[in-house]
Phi, psi and omega in degrees: 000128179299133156238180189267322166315154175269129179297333165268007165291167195229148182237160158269127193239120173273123164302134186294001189248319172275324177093356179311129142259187180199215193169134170251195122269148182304320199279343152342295183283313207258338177264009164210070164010313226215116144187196219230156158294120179297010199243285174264005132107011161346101183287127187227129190247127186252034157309305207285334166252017135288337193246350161271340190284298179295310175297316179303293197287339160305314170297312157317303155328291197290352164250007164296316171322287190318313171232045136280032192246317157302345181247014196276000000 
């Protein structure tokens, strides 16, 4: 999946069982859904911020739509 975000920003993550933070990358997150906590080795699932993510970019369309509509 394509984004409107730079695929190397870093998002921030806590684990929900230790509380560690850390940082992924987007393009991370998106080419491996599932992955462990570097502290306690926790399986932490970034589905739901790929499917918010995939919402962000729908949005961003429709307003790049919107205002090539003002320069046509």
């Amino acid at each position: 999946m394509s984004t409107h975000l730079d695929p190397s920003a870093t998002i921030p993550i806590e684990c929900p069982k230790c509380g560690h933070k850390f940082e992924q990358s987007i393009a991370g997150l998106q080419a491996k859904p599932q992955f462990v906590c570097p502290n306690c080795r926790q399986r932490i699932d970034a589905k739901e911020f790929n499917a918010g993510l995939k919402k962000v970019d729908i949005i961003i369309d429709d307003f790049l739509g919107d205002v090539g509509k003002f320069f046509q």
